[in-house]
N, C-alpha and C positions, 0 to 999 in steps of 0.2 A: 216491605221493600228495604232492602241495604241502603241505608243513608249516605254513604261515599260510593263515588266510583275514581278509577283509575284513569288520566290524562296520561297515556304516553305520546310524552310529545318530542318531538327532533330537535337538535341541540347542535349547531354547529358554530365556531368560533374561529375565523381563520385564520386566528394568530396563532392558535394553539392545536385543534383537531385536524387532520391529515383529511377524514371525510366526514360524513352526518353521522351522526349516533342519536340514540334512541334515551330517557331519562323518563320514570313514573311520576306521578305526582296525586296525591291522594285528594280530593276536592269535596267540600257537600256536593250530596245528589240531591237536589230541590226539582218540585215541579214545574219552576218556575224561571232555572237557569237556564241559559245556553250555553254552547261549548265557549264564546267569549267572558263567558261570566266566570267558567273555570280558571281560562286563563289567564282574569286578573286576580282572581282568587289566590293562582299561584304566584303571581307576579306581587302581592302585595303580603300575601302570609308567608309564600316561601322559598322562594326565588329572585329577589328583585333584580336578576341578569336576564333573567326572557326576554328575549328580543321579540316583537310584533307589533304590525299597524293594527289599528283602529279609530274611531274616532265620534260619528254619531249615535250607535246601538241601534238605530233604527232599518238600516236596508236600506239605506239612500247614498250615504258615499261612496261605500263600494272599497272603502280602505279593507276589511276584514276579511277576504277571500282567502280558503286555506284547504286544505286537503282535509277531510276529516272520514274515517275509516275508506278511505279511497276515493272517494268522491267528491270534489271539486265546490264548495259550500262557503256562504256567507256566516260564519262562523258566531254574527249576531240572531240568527235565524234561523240554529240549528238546533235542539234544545237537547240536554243531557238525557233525559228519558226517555229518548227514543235509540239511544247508544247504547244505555246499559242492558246487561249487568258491563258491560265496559271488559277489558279496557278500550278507553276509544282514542283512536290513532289520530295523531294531531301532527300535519306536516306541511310543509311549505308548499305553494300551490307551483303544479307538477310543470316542465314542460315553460319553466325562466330560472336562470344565474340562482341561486341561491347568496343573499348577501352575509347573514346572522341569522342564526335559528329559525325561523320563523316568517323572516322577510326576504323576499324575495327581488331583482333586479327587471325593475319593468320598460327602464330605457329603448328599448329595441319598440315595445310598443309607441312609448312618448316621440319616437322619430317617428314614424311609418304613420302617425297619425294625420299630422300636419298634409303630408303627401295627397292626402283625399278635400284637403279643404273641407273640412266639417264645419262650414258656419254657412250665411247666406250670402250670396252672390251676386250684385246686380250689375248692369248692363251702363244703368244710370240711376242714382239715386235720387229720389224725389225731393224735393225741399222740408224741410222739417217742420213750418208751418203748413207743409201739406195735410199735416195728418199721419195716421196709420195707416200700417200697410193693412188692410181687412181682409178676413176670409171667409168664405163661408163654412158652415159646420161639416160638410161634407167635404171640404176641402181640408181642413183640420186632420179630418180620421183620414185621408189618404197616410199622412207621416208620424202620427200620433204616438202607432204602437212602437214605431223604430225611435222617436226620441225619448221611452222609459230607458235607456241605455245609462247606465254609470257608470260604466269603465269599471268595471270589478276583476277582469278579468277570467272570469271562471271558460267563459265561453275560450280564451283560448288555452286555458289549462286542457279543459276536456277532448280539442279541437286534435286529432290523430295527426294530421297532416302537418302544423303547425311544431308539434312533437319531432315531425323527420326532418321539414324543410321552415329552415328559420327567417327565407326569404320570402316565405308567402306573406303577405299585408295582414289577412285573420278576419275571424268573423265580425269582431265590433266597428273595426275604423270602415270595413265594407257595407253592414248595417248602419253608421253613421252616413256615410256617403249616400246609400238611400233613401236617408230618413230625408236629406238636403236636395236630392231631385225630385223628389215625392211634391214640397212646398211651392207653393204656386206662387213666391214671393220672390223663390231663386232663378237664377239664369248661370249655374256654375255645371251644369249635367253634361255636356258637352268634355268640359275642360279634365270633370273626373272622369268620365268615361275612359279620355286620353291613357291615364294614371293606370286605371283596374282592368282596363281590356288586352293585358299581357299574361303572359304564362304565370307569374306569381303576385297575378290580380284574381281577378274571379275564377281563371281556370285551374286553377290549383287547387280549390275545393270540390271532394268527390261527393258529397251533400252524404255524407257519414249522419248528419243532424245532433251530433253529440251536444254541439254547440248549442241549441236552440232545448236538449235535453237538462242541458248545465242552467241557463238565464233564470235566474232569479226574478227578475222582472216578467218575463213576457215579451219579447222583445221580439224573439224568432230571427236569430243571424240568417240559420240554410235558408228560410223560406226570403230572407231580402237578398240572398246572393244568388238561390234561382229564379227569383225576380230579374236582377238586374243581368244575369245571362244570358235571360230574354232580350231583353233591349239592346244588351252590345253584340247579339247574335244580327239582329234588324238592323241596327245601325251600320253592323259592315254588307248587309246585305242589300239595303240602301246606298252606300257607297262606290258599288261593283255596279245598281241599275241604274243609277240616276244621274243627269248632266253635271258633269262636275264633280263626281265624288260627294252629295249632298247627304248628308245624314237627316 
């Protein structure tokens, strides 16, 4: 086995470079690296201008997401040996602003998040020598799988639509939104439904599944967005049979 491989990674500057450009970088090839392990590799033997987030190594923050030979990857969890003989293509994750080489502009996500209320919702909250809010174990796995989410992004790198129309909300903040009516502690399913039940809420997904092909985790965006298509389907068809307009 060739002990080096080649990092070509994108390099943009936008004080100085007009568009992205492309720059090699020779790295050990260990059994042992991931593609972040080259990056800092370059960043500390031979580059110190790379621009990139990261921050825990482990798959939990979700800072490391990056394009790596086209594919939409946690760049702590991607390992060099499955790249080479390389080169393997190192680029900003596809489909947001590009701000510096490597990092990308994810405000547009950090707004549209908020919009779904992703935390819990009550009605009326109990007193705090009440106790905890309990659940049962079967009430847990209802929202379980939608809260491994960490905001990585990859799901809306991959995500086709998200790509043409920059108004759709995207698979996570919608996967979050479910993960928070799924919980038998919240009372906010109502309020987001308001939110997602318009043309650049749920219906804007064509359940392509890229998104739920990208997650990292396991998370499944398509399967919590034709989940909840379900329900805002019922809910206006509730609304049309029942006194009142009752959901």
């Amino acid at each position: 086995m060739v002990d080096t491989v080649t990092l070509r990674v994108t390099r943009y500057d936008p004080d100085v470079d007009d568009e992205p450009r492309q720059q090699d970088f020779d790295v050990p090839l260990r059994e042992d690296w991931v593609v972040l392990d080259g990056l800092n590799y370059v960043k500390d033997r031979l580059d110190g201008s790379l621009s990139y987030r990261w921050s825990c190594r482990m798959g939990i923050c979700g800072s490391c997401g990056m394009m790596v030979d086209g594919e939409p990857e946690l760049t702590c969890g991607t390992f060099l040996v499955d790249h080479a003989p390389g080169p393997v293509r190192v680029e900003p994750l596809a489909n947001f602003p590009v701000v510096r080489d490597l990092v990308v502009d994810i405000d547009d996500f950090l707004t549209k998040l908020p919009t779904v209320s992703p935390w819990l919702v009550r009605d009326v909250d109990a007193p705090v020598d009440g106790g905890e809010y309990l659940q049962t174990p079967a009430e847990l796995d209802e929202y379980k799988q939608y809260s491994m989410c960490i905001n990585c992004m990859l799901c809306y790198s991959a995500c086709p639509v998200y790509g043409v129309d920059p108004d759709f909300v995207g698979p996570a903040a919608i996967a979050l939104a479910q993960r928070y009516n799924l919980d038998s502690r919240d009372a906010g399913a109502d309020a987001r439904l308001d939110v997602l039940n318009q043309p650049e809420g749920l219906w804007s997904c064509t359940f392509v599944g890229e998104c739920t092909t990208a997650c990292p985790k396991g998370v499944d965006p398509a399967g919590a967005i034709q989940r909840y298509k379900l329900t805002a389907a019922t809910a206006t068809l509730k609304s049309y049979l029942l006194p009142g307009g009752r959901r």
